[in-house]
C-alpha positions as CSV (number, residue, x, y, z in Angstrom):
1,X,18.8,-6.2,-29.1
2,X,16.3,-6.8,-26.4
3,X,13.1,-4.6,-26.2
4,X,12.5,-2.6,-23.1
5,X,9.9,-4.3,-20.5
6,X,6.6,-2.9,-20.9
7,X,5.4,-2.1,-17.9
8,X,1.6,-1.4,-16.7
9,X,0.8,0.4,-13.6
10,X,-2.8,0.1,-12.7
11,X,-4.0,3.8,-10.7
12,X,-1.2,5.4,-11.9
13,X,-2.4,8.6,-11.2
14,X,-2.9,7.7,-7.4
15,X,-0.6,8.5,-4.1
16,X,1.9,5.5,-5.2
17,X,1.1,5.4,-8.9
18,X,2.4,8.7,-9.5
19,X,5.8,8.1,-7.5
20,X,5.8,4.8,-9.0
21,X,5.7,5.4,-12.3
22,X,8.4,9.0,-12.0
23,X,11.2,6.4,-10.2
24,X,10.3,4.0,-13.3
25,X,10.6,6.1,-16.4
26,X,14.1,6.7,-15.3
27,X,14.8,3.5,-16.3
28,X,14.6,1.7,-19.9
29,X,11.1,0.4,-19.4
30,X,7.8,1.4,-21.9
31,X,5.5,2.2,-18.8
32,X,1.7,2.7,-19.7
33,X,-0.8,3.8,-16.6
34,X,-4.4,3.0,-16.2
35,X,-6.5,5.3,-15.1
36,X,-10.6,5.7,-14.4
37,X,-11.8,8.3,-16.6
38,X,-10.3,10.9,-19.2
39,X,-10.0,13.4,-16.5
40,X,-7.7,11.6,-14.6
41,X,-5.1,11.3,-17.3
42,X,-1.8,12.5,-15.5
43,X,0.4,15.0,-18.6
44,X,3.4,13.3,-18.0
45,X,2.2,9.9,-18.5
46,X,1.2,7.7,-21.3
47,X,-2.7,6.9,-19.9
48,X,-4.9,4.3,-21.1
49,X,-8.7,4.8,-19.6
50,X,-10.1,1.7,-18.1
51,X,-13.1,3.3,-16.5
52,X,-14.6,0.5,-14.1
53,X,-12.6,-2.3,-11.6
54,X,-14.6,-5.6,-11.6
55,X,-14.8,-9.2,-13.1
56,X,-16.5,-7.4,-16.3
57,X,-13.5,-5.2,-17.4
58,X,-12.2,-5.1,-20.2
59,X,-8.4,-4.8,-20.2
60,X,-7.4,-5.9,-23.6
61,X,-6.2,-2.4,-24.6
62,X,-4.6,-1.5,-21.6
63,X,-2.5,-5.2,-21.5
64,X,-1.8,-5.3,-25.1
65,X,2.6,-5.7,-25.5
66,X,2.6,-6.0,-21.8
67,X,5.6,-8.0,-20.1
68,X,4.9,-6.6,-16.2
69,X,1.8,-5.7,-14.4
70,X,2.2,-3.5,-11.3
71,X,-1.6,-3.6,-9.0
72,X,-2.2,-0.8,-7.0
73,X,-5.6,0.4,-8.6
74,X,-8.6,-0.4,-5.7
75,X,-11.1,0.4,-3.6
76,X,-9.3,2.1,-0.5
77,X,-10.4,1.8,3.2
78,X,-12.1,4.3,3.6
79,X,-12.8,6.8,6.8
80,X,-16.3,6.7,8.3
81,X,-17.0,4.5,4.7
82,X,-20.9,5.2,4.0
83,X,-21.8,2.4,1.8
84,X,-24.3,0.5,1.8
85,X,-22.8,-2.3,1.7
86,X,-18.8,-1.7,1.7
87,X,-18.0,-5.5,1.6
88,X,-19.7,-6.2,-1.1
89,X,-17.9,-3.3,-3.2
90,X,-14.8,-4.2,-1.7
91,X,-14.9,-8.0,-3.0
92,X,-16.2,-6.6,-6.3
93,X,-13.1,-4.5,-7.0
94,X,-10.3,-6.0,-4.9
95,X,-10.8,-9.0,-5.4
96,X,-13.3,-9.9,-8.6
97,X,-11.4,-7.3,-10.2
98,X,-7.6,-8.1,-9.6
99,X,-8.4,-11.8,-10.4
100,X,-10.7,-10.7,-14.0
101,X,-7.3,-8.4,-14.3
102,X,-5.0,-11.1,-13.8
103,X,-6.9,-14.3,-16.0
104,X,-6.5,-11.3,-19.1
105,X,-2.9,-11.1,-18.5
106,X,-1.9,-14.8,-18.8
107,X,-4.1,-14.4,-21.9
108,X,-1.8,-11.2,-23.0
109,X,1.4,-13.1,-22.4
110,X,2.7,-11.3,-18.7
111,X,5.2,-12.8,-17.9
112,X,5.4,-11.1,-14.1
113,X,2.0,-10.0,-12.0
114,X,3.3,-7.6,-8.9
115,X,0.0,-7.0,-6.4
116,X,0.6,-3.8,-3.6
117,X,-2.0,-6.0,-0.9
118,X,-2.2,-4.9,2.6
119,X,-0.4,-5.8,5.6
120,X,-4.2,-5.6,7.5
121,X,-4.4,-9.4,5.7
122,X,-2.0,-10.1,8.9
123,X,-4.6,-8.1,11.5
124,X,-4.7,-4.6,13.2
125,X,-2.1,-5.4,16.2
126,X,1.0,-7.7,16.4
127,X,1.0,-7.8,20.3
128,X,5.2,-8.0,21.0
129,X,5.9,-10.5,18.0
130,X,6.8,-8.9,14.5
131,X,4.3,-9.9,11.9
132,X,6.6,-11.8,8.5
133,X,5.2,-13.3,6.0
134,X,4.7,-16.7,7.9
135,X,2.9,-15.2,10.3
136,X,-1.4,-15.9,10.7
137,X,-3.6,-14.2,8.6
138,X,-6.2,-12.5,10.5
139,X,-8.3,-10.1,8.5
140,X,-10.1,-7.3,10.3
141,X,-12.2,-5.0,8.2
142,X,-13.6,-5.9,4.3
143,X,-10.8,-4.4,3.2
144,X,-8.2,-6.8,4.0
145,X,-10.4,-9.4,3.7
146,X,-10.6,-8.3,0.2
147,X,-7.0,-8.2,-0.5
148,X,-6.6,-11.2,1.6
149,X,-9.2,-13.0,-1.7
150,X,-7.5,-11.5,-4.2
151,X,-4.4,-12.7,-3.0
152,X,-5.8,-16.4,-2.8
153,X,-7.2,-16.1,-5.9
154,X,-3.9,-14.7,-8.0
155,X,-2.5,-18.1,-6.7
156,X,-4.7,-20.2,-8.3
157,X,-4.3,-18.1,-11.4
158,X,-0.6,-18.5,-11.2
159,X,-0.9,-22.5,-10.5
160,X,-2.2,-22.5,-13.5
161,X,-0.3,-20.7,-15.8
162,X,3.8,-19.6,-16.4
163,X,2.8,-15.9,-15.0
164,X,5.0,-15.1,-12.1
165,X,2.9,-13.4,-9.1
166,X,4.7,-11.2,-6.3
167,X,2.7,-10.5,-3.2
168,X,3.7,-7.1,-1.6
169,X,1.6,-6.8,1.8
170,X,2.4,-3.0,2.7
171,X,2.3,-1.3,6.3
172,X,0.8,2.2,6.1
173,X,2.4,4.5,3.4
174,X,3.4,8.2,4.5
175,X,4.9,11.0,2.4
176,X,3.8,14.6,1.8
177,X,0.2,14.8,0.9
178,X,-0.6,11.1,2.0
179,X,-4.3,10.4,2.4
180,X,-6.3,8.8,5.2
181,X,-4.4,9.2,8.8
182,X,-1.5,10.6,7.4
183,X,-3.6,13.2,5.6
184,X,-5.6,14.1,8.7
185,X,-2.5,14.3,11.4
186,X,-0.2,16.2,8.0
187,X,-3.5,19.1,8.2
188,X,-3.7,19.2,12.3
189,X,0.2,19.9,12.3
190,X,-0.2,22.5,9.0
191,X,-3.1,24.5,11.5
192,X,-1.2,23.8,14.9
193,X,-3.4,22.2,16.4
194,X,-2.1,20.3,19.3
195,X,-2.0,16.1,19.2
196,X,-2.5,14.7,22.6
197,X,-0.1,11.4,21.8
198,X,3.0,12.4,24.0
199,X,2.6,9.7,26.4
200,X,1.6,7.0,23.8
201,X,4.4,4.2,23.8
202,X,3.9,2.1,21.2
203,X,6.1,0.7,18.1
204,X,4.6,0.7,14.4
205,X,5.9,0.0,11.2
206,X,4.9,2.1,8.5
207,X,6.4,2.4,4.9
208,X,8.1,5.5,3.2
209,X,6.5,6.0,-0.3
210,X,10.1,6.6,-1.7
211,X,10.8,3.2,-0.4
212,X,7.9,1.6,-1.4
213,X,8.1,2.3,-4.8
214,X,12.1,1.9,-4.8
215,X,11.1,-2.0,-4.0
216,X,8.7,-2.5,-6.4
217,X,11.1,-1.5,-9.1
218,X,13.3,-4.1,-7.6
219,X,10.5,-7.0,-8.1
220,X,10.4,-5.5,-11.8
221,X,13.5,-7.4,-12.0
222,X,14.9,-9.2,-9.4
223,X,15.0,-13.3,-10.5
224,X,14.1,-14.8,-7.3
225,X,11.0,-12.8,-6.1
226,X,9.0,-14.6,-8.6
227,X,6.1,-16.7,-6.7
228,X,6.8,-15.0,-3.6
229,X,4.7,-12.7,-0.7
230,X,6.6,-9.9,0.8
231,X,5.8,-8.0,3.9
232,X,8.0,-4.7,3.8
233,X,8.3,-1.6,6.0
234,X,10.9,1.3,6.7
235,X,12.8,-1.3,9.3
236,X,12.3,1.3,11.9
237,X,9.3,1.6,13.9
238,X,7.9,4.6,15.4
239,X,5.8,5.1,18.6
240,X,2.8,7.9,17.5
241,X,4.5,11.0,18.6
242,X,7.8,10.1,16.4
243,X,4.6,9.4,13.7
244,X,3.4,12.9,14.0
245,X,7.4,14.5,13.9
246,X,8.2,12.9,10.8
247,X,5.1,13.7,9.2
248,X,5.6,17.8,10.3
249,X,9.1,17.4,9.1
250,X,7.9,16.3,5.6
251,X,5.7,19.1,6.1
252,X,7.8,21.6,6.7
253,X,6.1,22.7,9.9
254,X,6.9,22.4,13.3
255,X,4.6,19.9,15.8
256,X,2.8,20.3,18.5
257,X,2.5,16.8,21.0
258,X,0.9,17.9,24.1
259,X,1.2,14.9,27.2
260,X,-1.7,13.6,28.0
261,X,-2.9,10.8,30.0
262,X,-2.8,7.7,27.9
263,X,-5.6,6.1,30.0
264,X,-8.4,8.9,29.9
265,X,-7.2,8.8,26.2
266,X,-8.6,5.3,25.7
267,X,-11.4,5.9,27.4
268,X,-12.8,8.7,25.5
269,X,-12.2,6.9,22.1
270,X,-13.8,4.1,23.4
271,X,-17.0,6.2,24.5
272,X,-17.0,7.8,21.1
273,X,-17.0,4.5,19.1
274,X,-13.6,4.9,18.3
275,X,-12.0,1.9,19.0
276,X,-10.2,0.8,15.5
277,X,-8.9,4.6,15.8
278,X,-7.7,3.9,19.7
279,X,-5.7,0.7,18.2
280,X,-3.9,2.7,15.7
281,X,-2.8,5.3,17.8
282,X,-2.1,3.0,20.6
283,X,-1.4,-0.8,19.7
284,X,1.8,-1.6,18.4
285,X,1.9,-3.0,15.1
286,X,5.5,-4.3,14.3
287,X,6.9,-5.9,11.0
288,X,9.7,-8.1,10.5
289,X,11.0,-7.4,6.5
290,X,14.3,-9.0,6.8
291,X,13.5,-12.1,5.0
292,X,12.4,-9.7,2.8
293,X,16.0,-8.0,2.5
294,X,17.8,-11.0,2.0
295,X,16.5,-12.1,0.0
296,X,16.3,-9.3,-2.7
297,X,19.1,-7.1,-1.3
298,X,16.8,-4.4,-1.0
299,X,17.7,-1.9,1.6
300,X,15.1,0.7,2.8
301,X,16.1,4.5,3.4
302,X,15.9,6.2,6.3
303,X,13.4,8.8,6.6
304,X,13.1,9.8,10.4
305,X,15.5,12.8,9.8
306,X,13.1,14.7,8.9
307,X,11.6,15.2,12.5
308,X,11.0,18.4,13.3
C-alpha cells in the first residue's frame, strides 16, 4: 500500500496557508506547515518552526519525508514599505531564499516543487490584451522582480535535477479578511465610508482564495503540470466598483460607491504621489487562464454572487 504524500506548506499560518492547508487535510496527504517563530504555530496544524527565509536556512527538519513542497512563505509587497532598502530584503527572501529552499529539497528527495509567484512578474497593466503565460515579463516594483529571480532561478535548479517545478503566477487574492487593498477597501465598507469608484470602467482579474487554493491541490497531483508556469484568475474580471460589491458581500455589509469624476480622480492621485494606487484602481489588468484550464481541467468557482 502506498504512503500518503507528505506535503509541506511553507507560511502556513498566512492568508492562503491556512485555507491551503484546511482544503488539504481533507484529503489522504501527511501535511506539515512552516512557520516563523513558536508563536505562530496555528492549533490545528502540525508546525515545524523555521524562523528566518534566506540562502542560510536550514530546512532539513522541516523537509525531512517530504514528497511535495507548496511556496507561499515571503516577503509581501508591502503599503508605504519603509525599508531601507526593500529590494535588497526582497532578493534576500524571495528569491535567495526559495532557491536555498529548493537546492535542500532535491537533496531531501521532492519529487514536486509548487511556487505561489506573482502575476506583477507580467507588469502593473495589460492595456486591452489578456496577459498568459507567453506573454512579456515586465517587472515593476522589487517585489516582482523578486519573484520574477526566484522563478529563474527554480529553473535552473530543476534543469538540474528530477524535481518537478510548477510556477503559479497569481492575480490579487480576495476573501474575508484579505490584507493589503482588499484589507483597506473590506474596513472602508465595514465603517461606511463612501468609495468614489462609480465611474471607473476598467476590467481586472483578481483570484478567489477558495479557488486559489482549490488549484494548487490540483498541481498536488495532476501528471502534466509538471515543469510548467501557470497564470490563473477567477475567469471573470471586475471593473473597481464590482471589486468593492463583492468584497461588502463577503463582508456582510452593504457598499457605498459614490459617482465621481474619473478624471479629477486621476488628478488628485497623481498630485498626491499616488500613481501605482491610480493604476490599480483605474488600469485594467486582464488575464487569460484558459491554457491554464485545459490543460488541468481545473474550473474556477464563481464568486461575484456575493455582491451586495
Amino acid at each position: 500500500m502506498n504512503r500518503p504524500k507528505k506535503i509541506l506548506i511553507t507560511g502556513s499560518n498566512g492568508f492562503v496557508g491556512r485555507a491551503l492547508y484546511d482544503d488539504l487535510r481533507t484529503q489522504d496527504y501527511d501535511l506539515r506547515g512552516s512557520v516563523r517563530n513558536i508563536s505562530k504555530c496555528v492549533d490545528e496544524q502540525s508546525n515545524v518552526v523555521v524562523d528566518s527565509l534566506d540562502d542560510e536556512t536550514d530546512w532539513g527538519e522541516a523537509l525531512a519525508g517530504c514528497t511535495t513542497v507548496i511556496h507561499l512563505a515571503g516577503r509581501a509587497h508591502i503599503l508605504n514599505d519603509r525599508a531601507r532598502d526593500p529590494a535588497s530584503d526582497f532578493m534576500r527572501v524571495n528569491t535567495q531564499g526559495t532557491i536555498n529552499l529548493a537546492e535542500q529539497a532535491v537533496r531531501e528527495g521532492v519529487e514536486r516543487f509548487i511556487f505561489v509567484s506573482s502575476i506583477g512578474v507580467n507588469g502593473s497593466r495589460s492595456g486591452e490584451v489578456p496577459i498568459t503565460a507567453d506573454s512579456d515579463v515586465n517587472p515593476h516594483t522589487p517585489y516582482a522582480k523578486s519573484k520574477l529571480d526566484a522563478e529563474v532561478g527554480l529553473g535552473q535548479v530543476a534543469y538540474k535535477s528530477n524535481m518537478e517545478v510548477v510556477i503559479v503566477r497569481s492575480p490579487a487574492i480576495y476573501g474575508r479578511g484579505a490584507p493589503g487593498n482588499f484589507g483597506l477597501i473590506e474596513a472602508c465598507v465595514s465603517k461606511g465610508i463612501p468609495l468614489p469608484f462609480g465611474f471607473i470602467v476598467n476590467r481586472r482579474s483578481l483570484i478567489y482564495l477558495g479557488n486559489l487554493t482549490s488549484f494548487l491541490a490540483v498541481c498536488v497531483e495532476h501528471q502534466e503540470v509538471g515543469g510548467q508556469l501557470f497564470v490563473i484568475d477567477d475567469n471573470n474580471p471586475l471593473s473597481t466598483a464590482e471589486i468593492v460589491l463583492v468584497i461588502a458581500g463577503l463582508s456582510d455589509r452593504p457598499a457605498r460607491i459614490i459617482n465621481f469624476p474619473q478624471s479629477i480622480l486621476a488628478f488628485l492621485l497623481r498630485i498626491l504621489g499616488k500613481e501605482k494606487v491610480r493604476e490599480s484602481l483605474m488600469e485594467n489588468f486582464q488575464i487569460d487562464s484558459s491554457a491554464t484550464r485545459a490543460l488541468t481541467g481545473w474550473t474556477p468557482v464563481s464568486y461575484t454572487h456575493l455582491r451586495a
